[in-house]
PDB file of N, CA, C and O in Angstrom:
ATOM      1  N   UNK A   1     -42.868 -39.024  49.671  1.00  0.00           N
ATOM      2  CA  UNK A   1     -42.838 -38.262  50.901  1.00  0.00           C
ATOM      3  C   UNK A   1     -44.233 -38.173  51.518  1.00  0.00           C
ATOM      4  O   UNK A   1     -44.496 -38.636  52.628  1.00  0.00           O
ATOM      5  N   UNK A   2     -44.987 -37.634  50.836  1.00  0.00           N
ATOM      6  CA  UNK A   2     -46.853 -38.257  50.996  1.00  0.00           C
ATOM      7  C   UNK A   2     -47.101 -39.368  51.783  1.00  0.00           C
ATOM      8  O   UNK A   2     -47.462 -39.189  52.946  1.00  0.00           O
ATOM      9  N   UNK A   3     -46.994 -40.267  51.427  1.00  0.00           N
ATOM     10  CA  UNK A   3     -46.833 -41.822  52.307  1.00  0.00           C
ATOM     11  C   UNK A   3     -46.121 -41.747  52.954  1.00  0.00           C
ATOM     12  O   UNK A   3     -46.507 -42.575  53.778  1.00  0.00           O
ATOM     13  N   UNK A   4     -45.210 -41.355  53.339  1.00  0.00           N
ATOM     14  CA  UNK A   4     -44.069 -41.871  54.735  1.00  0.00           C
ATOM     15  C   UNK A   4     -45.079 -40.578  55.840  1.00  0.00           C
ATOM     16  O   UNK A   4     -45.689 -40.774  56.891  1.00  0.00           O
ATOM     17  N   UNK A   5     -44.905 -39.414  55.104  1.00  0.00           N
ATOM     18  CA  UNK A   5     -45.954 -38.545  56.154  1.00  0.00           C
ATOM     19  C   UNK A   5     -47.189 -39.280  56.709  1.00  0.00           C
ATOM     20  O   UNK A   5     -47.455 -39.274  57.911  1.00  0.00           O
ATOM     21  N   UNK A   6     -48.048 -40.011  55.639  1.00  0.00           N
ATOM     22  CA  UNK A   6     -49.082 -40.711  56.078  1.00  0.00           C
ATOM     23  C   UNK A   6     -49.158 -41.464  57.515  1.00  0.00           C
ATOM     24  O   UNK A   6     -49.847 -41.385  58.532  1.00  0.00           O
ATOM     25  N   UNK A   7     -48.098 -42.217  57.047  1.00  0.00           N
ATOM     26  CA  UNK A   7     -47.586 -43.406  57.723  1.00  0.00           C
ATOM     27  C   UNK A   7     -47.441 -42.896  59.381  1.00  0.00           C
ATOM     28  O   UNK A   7     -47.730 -43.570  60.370  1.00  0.00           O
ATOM     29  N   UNK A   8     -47.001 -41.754  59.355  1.00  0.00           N
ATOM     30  CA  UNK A   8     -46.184 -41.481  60.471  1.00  0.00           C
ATOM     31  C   UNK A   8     -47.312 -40.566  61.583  1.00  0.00           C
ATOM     32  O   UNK A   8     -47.266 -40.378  62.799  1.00  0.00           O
ATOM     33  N   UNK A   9     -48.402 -40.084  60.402  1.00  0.00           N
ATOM     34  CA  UNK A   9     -49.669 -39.688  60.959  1.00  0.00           C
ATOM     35  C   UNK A   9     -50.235 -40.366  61.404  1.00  0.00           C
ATOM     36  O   UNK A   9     -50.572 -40.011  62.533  1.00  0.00           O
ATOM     37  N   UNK A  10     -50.642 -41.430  61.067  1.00  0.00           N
ATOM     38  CA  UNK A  10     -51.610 -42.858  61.594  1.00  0.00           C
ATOM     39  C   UNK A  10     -50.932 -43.421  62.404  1.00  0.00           C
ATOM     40  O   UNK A  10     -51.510 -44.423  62.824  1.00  0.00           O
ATOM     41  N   UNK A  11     -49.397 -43.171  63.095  1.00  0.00           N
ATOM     42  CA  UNK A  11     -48.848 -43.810  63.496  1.00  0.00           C
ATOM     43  C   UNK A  11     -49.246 -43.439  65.322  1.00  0.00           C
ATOM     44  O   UNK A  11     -49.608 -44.088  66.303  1.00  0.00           O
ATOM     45  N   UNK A  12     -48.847 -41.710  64.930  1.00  0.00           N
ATOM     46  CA  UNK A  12     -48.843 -40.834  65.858  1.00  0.00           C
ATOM     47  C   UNK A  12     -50.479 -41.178  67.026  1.00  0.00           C
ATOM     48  O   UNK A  12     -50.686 -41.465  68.205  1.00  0.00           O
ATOM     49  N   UNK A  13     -51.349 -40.899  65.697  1.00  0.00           N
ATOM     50  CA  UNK A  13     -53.080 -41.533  66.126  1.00  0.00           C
ATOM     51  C   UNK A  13     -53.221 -42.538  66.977  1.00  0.00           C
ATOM     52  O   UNK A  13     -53.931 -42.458  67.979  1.00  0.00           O
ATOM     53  N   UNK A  14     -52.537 -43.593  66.638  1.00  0.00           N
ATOM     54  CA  UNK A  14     -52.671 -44.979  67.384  1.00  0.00           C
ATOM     55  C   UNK A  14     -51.820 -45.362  68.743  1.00  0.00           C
ATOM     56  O   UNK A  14     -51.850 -46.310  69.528  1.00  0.00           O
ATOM     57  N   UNK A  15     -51.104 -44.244  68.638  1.00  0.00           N
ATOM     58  CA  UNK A  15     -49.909 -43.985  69.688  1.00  0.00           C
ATOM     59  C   UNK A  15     -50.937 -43.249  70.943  1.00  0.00           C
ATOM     60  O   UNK A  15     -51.104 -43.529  72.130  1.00  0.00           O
ATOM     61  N   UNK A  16     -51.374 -42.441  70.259  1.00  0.00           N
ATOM     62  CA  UNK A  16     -52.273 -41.533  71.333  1.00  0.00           C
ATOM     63  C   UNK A  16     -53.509 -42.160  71.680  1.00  0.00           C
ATOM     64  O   UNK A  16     -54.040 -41.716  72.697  1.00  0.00           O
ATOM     65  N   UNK A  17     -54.254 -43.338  70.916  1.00  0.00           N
ATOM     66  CA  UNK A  17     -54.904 -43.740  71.545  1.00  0.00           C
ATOM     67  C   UNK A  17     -54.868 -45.173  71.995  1.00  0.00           C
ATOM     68  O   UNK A  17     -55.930 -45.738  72.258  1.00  0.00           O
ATOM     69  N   UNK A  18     -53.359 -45.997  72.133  1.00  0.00           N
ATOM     70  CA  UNK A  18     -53.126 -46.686  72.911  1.00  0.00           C
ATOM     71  C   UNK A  18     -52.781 -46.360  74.156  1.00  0.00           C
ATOM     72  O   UNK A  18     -52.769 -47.224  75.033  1.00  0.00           O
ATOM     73  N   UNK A  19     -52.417 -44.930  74.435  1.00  0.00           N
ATOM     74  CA  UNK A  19     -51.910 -44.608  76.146  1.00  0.00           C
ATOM     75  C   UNK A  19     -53.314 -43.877  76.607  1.00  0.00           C
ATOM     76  O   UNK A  19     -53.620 -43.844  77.799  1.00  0.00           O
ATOM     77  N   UNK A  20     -54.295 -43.189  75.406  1.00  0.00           N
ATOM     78  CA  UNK A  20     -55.578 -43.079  76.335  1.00  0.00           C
ATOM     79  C   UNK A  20     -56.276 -44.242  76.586  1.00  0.00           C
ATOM     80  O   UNK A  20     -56.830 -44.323  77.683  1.00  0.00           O
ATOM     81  N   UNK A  21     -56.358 -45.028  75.921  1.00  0.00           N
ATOM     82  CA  UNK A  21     -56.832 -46.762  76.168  1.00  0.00           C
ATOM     83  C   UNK A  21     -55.947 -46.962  77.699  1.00  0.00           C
ATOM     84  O   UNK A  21     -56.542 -47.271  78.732  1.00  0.00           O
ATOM     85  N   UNK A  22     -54.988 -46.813  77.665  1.00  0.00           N
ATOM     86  CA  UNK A  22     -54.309 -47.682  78.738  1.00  0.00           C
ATOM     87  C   UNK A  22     -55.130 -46.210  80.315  1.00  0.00           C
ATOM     88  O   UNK A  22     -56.028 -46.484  81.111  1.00  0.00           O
ATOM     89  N   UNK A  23     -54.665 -45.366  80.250  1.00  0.00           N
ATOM     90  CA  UNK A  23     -55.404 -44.161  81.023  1.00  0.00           C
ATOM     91  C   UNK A  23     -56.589 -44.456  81.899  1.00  0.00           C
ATOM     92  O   UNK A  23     -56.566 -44.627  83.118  1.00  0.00           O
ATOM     93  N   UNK A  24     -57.937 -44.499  80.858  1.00  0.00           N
ATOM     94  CA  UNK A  24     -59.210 -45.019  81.139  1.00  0.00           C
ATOM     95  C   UNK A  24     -59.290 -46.564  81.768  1.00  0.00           C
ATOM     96  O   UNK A  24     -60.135 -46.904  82.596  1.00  0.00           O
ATOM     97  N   UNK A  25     -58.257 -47.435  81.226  1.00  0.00           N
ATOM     98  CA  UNK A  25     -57.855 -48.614  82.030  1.00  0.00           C
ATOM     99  C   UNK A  25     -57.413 -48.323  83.668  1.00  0.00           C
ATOM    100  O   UNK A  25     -57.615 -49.196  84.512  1.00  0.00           O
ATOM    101  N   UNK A  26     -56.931 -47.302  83.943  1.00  0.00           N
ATOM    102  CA  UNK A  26     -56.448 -46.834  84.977  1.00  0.00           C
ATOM    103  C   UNK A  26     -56.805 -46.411  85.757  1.00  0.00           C
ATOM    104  O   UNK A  26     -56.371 -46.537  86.902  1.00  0.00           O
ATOM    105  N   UNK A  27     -58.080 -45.509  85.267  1.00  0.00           N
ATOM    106  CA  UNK A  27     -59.185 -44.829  86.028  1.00  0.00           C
ATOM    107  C   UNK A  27     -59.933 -45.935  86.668  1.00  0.00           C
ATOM    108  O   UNK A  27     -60.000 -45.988  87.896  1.00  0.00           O
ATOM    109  N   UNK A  28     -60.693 -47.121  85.658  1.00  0.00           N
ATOM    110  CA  UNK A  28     -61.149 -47.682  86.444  1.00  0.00           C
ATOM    111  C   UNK A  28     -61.082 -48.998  87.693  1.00  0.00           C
ATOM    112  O   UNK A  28     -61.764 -49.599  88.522  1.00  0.00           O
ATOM    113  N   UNK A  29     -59.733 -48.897  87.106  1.00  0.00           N
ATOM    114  CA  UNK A  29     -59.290 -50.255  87.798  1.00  0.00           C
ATOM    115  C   UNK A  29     -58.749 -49.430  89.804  1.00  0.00           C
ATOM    116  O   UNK A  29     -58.896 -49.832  90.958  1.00  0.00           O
ATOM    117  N   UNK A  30     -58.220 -48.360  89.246  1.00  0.00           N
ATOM    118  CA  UNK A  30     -57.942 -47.207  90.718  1.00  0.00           C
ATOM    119  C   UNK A  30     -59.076 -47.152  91.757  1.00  0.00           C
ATOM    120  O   UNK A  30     -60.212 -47.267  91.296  1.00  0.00           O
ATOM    121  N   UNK A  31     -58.920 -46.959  93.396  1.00  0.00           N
ATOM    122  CA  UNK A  31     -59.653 -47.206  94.118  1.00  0.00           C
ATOM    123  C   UNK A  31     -59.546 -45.567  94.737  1.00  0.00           C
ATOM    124  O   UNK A  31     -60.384 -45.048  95.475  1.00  0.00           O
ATOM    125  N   UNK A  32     -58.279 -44.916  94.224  1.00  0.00           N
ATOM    126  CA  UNK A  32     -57.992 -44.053  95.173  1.00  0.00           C
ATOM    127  C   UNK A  32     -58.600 -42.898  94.083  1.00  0.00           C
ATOM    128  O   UNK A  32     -58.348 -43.167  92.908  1.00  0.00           O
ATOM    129  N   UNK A  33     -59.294 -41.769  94.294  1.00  0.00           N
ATOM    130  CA  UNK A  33     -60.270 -40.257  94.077  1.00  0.00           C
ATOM    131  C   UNK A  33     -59.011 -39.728  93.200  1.00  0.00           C
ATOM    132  O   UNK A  33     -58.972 -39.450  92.002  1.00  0.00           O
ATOM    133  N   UNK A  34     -57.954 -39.678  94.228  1.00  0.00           N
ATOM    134  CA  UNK A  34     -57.226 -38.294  93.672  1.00  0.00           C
ATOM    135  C   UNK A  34     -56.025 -39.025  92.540  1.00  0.00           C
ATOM    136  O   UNK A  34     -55.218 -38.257  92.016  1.00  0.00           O
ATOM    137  N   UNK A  35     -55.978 -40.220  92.277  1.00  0.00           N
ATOM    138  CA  UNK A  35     -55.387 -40.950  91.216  1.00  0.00           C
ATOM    139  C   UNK A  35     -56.320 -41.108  90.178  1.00  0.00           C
ATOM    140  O   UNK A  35     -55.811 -41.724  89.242  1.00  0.00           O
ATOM    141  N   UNK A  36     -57.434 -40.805  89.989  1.00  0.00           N
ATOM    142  CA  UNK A  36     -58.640 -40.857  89.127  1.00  0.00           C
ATOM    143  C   UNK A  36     -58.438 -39.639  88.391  1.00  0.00           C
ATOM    144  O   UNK A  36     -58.300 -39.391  87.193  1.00  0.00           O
ATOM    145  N   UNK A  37     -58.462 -38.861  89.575  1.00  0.00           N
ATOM    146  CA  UNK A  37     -58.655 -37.170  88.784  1.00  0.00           C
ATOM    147  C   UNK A  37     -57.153 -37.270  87.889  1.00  0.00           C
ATOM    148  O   UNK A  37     -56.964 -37.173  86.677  1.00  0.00           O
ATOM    149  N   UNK A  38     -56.306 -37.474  88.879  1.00  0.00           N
ATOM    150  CA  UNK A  38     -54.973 -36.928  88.253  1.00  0.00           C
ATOM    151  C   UNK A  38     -54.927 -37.674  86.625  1.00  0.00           C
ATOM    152  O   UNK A  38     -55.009 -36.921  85.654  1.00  0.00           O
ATOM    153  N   UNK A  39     -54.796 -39.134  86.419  1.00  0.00           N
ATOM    154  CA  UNK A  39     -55.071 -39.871  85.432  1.00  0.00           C
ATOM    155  C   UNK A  39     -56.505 -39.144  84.213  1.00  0.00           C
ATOM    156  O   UNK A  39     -56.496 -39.238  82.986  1.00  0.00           O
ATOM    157  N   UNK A  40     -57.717 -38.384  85.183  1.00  0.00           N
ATOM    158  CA  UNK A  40     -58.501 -37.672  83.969  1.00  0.00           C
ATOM    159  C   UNK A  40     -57.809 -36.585  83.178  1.00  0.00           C
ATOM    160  O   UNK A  40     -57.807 -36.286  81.984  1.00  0.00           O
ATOM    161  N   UNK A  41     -57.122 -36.013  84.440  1.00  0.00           N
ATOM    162  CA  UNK A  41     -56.059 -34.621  83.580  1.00  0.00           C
ATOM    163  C   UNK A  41     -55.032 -35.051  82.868  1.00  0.00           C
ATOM    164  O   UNK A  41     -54.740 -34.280  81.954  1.00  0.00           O
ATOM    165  N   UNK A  42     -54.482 -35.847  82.937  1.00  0.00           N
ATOM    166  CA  UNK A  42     -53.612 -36.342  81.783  1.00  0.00           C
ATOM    167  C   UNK A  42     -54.073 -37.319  80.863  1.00  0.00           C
ATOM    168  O   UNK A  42     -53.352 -37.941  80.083  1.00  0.00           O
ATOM    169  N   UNK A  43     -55.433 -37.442  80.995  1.00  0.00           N
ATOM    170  CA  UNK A  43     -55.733 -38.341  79.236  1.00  0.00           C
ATOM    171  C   UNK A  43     -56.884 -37.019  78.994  1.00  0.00           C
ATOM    172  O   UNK A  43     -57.832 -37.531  78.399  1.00  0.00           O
ATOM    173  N   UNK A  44     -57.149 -35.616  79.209  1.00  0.00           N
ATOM    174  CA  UNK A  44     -57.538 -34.692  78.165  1.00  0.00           C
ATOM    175  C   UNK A  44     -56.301 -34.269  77.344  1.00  0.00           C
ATOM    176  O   UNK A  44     -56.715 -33.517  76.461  1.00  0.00           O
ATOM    177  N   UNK A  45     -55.050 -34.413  77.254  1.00  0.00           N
ATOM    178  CA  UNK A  45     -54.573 -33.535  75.633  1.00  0.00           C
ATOM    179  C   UNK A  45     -54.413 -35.214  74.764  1.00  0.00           C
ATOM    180  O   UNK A  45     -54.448 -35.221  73.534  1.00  0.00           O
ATOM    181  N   UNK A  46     -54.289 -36.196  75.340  1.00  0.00           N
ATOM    182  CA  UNK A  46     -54.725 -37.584  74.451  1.00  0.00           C
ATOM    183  C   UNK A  46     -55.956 -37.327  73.916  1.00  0.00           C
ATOM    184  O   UNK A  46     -56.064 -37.181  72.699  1.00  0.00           O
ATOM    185  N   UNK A  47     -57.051 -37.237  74.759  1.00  0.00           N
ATOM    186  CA  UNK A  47     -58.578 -37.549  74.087  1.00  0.00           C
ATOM    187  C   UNK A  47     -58.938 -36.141  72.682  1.00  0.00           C
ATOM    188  O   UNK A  47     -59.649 -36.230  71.682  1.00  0.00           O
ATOM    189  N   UNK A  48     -58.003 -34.821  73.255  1.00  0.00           N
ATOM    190  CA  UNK A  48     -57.633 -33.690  72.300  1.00  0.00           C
ATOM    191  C   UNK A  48     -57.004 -34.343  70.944  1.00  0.00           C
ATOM    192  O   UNK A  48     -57.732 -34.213  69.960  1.00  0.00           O
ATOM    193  N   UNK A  49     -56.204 -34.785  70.806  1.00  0.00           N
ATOM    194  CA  UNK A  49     -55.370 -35.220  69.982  1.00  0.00           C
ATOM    195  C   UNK A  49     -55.885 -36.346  69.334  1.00  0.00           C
ATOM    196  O   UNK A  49     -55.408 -36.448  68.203  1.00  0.00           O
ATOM    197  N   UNK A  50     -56.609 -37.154  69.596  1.00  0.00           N
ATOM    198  CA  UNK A  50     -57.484 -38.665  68.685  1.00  0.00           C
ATOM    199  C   UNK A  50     -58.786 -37.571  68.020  1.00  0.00           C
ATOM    200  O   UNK A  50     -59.382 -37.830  66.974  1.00  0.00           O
ATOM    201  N   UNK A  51     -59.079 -36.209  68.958  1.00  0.00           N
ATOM    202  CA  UNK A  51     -60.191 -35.494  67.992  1.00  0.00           C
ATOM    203  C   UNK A  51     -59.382 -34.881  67.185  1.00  0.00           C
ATOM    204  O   UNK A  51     -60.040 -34.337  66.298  1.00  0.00           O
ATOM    205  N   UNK A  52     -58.067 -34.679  67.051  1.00  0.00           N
ATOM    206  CA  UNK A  52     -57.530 -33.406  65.792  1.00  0.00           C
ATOM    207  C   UNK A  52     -57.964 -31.969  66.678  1.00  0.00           C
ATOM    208  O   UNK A  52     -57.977 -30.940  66.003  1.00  0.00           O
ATOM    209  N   UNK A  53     -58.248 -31.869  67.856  1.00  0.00           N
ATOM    210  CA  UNK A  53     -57.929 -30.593  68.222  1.00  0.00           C
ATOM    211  C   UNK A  53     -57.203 -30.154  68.937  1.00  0.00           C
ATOM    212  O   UNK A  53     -57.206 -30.464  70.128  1.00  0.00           O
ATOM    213  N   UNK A  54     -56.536 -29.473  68.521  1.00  0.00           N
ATOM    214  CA  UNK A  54     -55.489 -28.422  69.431  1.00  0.00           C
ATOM    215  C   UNK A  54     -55.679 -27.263  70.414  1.00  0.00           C
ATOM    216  O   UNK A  54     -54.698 -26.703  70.905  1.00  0.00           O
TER     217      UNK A  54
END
């Protein structure tokens, strides 16, 4: 049960920082201000979550 928890922890990790990867991809490739911001506010509880804080 240890290992499958593991598993599913590291899983969760890489999950959250493949859609903040993709996010920051977003920011910079965007021309438009208020698609920047909006895209910064939704990759802080990602960039929260790759630190372990809640």
């Amino acid at each position: 049960m240890g290992i499958l928890n593991t598993v599913i922890e590291f899983s969760y990790y890489l999950l959250s920082a493949f859609i903040a990867f993709v996010l920051i991809r977003e920011i910079y490739k965007t021309e438009n201000y208020q698609e920047a911001v909006l895209y910064s506010v939704i990759l802080v509880p990602f960039i929260l979550r790759i630190l372990r804080i809640k």
